[in-house]
C-alpha positions in Angstrom: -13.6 22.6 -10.1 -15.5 23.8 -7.2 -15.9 21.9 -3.6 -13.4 21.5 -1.0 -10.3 22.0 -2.5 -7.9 19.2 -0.8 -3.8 19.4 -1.6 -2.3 15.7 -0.8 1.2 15.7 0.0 3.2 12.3 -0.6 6.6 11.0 -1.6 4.9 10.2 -5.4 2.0 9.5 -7.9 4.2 6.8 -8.9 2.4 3.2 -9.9 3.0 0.3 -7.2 3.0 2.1 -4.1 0.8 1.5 -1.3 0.1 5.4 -0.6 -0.2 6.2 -4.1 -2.5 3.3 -4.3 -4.4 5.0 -2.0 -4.7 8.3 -3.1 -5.8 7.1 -6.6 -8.8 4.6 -5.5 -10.2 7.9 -3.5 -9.3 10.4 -6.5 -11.3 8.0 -8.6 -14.1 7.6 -6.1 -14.9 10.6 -4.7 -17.2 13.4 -6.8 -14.9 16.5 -7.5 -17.4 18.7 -7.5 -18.3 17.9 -4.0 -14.3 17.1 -3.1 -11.5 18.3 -4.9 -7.9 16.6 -5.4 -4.7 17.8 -6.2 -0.9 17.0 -5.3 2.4 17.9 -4.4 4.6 15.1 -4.7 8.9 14.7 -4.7 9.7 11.9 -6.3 8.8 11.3 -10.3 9.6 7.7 -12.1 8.5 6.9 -15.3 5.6 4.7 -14.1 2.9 7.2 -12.5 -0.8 8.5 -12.6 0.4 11.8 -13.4 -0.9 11.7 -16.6 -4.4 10.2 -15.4 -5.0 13.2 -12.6 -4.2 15.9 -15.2 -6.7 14.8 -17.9 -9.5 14.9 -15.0 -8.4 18.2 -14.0 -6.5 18.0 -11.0 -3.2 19.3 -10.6 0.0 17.8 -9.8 2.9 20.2 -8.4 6.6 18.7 -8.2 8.7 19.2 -5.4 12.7 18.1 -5.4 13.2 14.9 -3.6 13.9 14.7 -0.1 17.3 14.1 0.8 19.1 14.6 4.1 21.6 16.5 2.0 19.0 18.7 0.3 16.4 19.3 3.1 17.3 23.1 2.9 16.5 23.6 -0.8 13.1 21.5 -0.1 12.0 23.5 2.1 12.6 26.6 0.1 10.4 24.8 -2.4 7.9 24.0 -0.4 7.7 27.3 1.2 7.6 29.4 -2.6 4.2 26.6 -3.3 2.7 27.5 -0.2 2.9 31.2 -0.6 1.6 30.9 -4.1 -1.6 28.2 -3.6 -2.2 27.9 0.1 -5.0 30.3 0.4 -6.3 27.6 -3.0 -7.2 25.1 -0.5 -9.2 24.4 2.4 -6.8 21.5 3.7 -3.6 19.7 3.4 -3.8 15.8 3.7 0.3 14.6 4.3 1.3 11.0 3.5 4.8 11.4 5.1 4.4 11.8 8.7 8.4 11.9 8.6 8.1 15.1 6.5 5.4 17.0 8.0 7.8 19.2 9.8 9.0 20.6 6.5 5.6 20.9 5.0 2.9 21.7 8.4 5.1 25.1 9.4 4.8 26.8 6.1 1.5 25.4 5.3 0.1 27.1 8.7 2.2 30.5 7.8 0.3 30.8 4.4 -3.1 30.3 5.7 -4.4 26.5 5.1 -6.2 25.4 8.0 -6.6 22.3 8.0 -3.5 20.1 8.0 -4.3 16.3 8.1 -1.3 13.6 8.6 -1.8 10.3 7.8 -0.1 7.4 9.2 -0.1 4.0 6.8 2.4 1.9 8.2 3.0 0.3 11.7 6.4 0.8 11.5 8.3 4.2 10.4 11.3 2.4 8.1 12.9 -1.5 8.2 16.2 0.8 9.1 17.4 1.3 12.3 18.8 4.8 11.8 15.8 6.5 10.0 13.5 4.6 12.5 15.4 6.7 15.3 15.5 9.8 12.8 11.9 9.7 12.3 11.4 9.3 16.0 12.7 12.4 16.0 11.2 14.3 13.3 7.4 13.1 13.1 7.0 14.6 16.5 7.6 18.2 15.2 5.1 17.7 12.4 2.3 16.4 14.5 2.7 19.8 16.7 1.1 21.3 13.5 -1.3 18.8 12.4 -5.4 19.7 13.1 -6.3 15.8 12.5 -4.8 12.9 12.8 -5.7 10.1 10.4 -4.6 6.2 10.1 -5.2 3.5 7.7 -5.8 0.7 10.7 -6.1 1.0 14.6 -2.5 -0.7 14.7 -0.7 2.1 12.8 -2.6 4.9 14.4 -1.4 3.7 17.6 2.2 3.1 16.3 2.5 7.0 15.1 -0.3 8.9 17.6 0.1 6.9 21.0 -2.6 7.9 23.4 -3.4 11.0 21.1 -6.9 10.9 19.1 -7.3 9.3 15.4 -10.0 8.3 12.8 -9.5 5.5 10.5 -9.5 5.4 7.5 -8.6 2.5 5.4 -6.8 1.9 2.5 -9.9 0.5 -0.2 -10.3 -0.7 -3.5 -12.3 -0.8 -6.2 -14.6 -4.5 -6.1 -15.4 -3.8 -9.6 -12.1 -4.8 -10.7 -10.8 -7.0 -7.9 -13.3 -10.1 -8.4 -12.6 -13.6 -8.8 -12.5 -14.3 -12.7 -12.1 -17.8 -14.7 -11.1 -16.3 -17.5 -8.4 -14.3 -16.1 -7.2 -17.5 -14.4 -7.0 -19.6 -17.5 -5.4 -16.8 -19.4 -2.9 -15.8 -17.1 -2.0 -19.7 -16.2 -1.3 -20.3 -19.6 0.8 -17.2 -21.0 3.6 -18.1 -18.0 2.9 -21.7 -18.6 1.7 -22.4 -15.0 -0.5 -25.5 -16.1 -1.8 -27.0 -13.2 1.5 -26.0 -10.6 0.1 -24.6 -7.4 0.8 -21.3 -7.4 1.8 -19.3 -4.2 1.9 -15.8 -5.1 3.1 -12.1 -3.8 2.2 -8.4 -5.1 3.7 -5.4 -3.9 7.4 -3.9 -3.8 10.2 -5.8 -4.0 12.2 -4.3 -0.4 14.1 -5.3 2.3 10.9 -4.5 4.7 8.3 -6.7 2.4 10.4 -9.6 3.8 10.5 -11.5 -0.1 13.2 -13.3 0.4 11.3 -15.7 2.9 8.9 -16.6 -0.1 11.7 -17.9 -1.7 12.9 -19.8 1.7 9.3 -21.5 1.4 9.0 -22.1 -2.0 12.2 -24.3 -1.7 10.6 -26.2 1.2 8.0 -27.3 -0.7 9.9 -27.9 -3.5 11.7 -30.6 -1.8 8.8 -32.6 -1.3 6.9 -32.0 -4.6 8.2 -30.1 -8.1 4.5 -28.7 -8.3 4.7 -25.4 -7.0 5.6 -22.1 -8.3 6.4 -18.3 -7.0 4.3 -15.5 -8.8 6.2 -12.0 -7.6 4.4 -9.1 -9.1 6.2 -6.3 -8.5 9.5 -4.3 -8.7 12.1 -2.9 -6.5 15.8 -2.9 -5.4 16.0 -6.1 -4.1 15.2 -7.7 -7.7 18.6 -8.6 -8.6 19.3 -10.1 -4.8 16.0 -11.6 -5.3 16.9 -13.6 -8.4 20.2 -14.6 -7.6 19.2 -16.1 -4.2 16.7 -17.9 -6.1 19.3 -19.9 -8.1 21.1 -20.7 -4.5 18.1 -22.4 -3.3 18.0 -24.0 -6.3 14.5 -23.2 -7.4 15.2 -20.1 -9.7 13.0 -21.5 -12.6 9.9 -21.7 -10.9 10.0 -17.9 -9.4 8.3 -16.1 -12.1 9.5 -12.0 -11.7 7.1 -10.2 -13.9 7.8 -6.8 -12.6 5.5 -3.9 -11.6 1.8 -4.7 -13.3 -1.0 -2.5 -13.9 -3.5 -5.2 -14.0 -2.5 -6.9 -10.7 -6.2 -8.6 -10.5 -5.0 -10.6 -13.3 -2.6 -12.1 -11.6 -4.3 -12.7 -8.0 -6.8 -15.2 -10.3 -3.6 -17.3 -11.3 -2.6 -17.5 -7.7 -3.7 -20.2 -5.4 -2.8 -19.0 -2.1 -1.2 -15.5 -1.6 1.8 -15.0 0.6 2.3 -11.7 2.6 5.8 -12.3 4.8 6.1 -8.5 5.5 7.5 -6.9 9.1 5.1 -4.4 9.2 2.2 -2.8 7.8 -0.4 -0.1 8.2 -2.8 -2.4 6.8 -1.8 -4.6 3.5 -4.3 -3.5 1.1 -2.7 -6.4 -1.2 -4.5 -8.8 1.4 -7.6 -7.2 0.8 -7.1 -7.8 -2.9 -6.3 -11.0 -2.9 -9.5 -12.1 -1.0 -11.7 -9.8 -3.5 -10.4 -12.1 -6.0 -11.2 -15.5 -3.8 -8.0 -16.1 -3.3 -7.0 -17.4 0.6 -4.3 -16.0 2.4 -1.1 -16.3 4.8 -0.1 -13.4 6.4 2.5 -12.2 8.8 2.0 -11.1 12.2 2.7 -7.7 11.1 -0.1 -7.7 8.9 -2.9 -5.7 11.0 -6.1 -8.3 11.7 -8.2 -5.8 9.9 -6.7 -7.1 6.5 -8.6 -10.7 7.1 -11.8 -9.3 5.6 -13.2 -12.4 4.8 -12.7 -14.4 7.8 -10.2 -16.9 6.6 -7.0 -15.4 6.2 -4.1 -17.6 8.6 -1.7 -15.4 10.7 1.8 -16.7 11.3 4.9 -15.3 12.7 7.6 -15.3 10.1 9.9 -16.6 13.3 7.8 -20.1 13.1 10.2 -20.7 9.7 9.7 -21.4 6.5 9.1 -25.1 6.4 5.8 -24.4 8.9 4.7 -21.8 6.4 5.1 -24.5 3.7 3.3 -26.6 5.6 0.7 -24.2 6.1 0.7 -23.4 2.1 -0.2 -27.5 1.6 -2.4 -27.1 4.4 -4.9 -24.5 2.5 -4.8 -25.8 -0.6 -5.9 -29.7 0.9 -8.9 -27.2 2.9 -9.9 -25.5 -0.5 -11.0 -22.5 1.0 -13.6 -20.8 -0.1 -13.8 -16.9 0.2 -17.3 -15.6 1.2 -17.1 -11.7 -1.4 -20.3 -10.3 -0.2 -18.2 -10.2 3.4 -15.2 -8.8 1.2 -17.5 -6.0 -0.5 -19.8 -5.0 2.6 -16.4 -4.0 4.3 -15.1 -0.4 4.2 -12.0 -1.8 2.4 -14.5 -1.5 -0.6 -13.7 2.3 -1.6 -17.2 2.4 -2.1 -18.6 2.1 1.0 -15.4 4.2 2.3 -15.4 7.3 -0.1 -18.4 9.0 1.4 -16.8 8.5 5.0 -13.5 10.3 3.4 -15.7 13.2 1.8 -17.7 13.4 4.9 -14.3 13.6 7.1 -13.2 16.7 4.9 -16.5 18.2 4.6 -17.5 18.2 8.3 -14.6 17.0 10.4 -15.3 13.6 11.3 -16.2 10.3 9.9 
């Protein structure tokens, strides 16, 4: 492959992660002879694109998983890469701000450039201790970093302060995120949804998504109507917490847990309003989603406004409590709001009208 050669560093290539997510819709998107991908990642779970990259051409080097306990041995990895591919690549493009200081140093040593970090998220970790360890940390890395990149205004400013940034948003592919009948009725009747009103969430199942309060609302309106129905696609370790606290609210049979999904578009065109509770988010590319398939939203207030791309989306503090959300949920689907798409694909969530800007950004510096 010829072109800029471009190494992206992140946690994983594993399936139903945001920045994996976002590697892959650019991968896809972006011609390798003009840009060229490959990756370092440290964490490998059965579910990943590895398999994908590597039939296309690009490479995919493993490094061990961080641990506090290990960060010695990782950077001895990462140090015997560097000195054997460095001068391979004209840049370095790091998904862990919190790891950049491992990575930037011997990056720099070994003769690539160009080190971008990229900041996805608004807030560094829902845990109090590695929020003040990566206080700590990303600071070091950013010494080392020749551009600074964000997916929203909201988390550049979270991780760079006053310091210069370019956007770049998460995107996704509108060819496959469309509003679809036929998925609808399909999808409705394999988990026997029938004509419930269906409130729905995709993403990881973790402490920091905030899940648990769908479940909170779901039993609100449940005790005014046995209509509604939770749609959780997704996995993660709060599954089992998930579930049982489910059966305590008494509305464990109509949460539907179908686990991590390939074909999430699928299951946006069974939902009738989509539910986003998180803390905090670089951008919420789910959002996005969801409104490329016509489907309205609530979001938190630590959804970044860029997410609305269609104009309709309601904000609400998860503070105003469960029973307002529910209201708002009954709310929407009495308004039967419609979703404009051709304001959903003209936006640079659309990773086709946001794929040159990325090429353009490594090819000359700028967006």
């Amino acid at each position: 492959m010829g072109g800029y050669r471009v190494l992206q560093l992140a946690t994983s290539l594993n399936r139903g992660t945001g920045v994996a997510g976002f590697m892959m819709n650019y991968w896809r998107a972006i011609d390798p002879d003009q840009v060229h991908f490959d990756f370092a990642v440290h964490l490998v779970k059965p579910e990943n694109y590895i398999e994908e990259v590597e039939k296309e051409g690009s490479r995919v080097y493993t490094l061990p998983e961080i641990t506090m306990g290990n960060l010695r041995g990782t950077s001895e990895a990462i140090r015997a890469l560097a000195e054997k591919v460095a001068d391979s690549y004209d840049a370095v493009h790091c998904h862990m701000p919190n790891m950049a200081f491992l990575h930037f140093p011997l990056w720099k040593r070994f003769g690539t450039e160009r080190r971008i970090v990229h900041s996805h998220t608004t807030e560094s970790s829902p845990y109090a201790l590695r929020r003040l360890r990566n206080s700590i940390v990303e600071p070091l890395g950013l010494r080392y970093a020749t551009d600074r990149l964000a997916s929203s205004e909201s988390a550049g400013l979270s991780a760079y302060g006053n310091a210069s940034f370019q956007v770049v948003p998460n995107a996704v592919d509108m060819s496959t995120f469309k509003p679809s009948t036929a998925s609808r009725k399909t999808m409705r009747q394999k988990y026997n949804l029938g004509g419930k009103n269906v409130i729905g969430y995709v993403g990881r199942l973790a402490k920091g998504k905030n899940v648990k309060f769908l479940i909170d609302v779901l039993a609100c309106l449940d005790s005014r109507s046995s209509n509604y129905a939770l749609l959780l696609v997704g996995s993660g370790e709060e599954e089992a917490t998930l579930r049982s606290y489910a059966e305590e609210r008494s509305v464990g049979d109509k949460v539907l847990f179908v686990g991590y999904r390939p074909d999430t578009e699928m299951f946006y065109n069974a939902m009738d309003v989509f539910l986003f509770p998180s803390r905090a988010e670089g951008l919420g590319l789910v959002a996005v989603e969801a409104q490329a398939c016509g489907v309205p939203c609530i979001l938190s207030r630590g959804i970044p406004a860029e997410a609305d791309v269609s104009g309709t989306s309601l904000f609400m503090s998860v503070q105003e409590g469960a029973e307002r959300w529910a209201e708002a949920v009954r709310s929407v689907l009495l308004s039967e709001t419609k979703i404009n798409r051709n304001l959903v694909t003209a936006s640079p969530f659309n990773v086709g009208v946001s794929a040159p800007r990325l090429a353009s950004f490594y090819l000359r510096g700028h967006l």
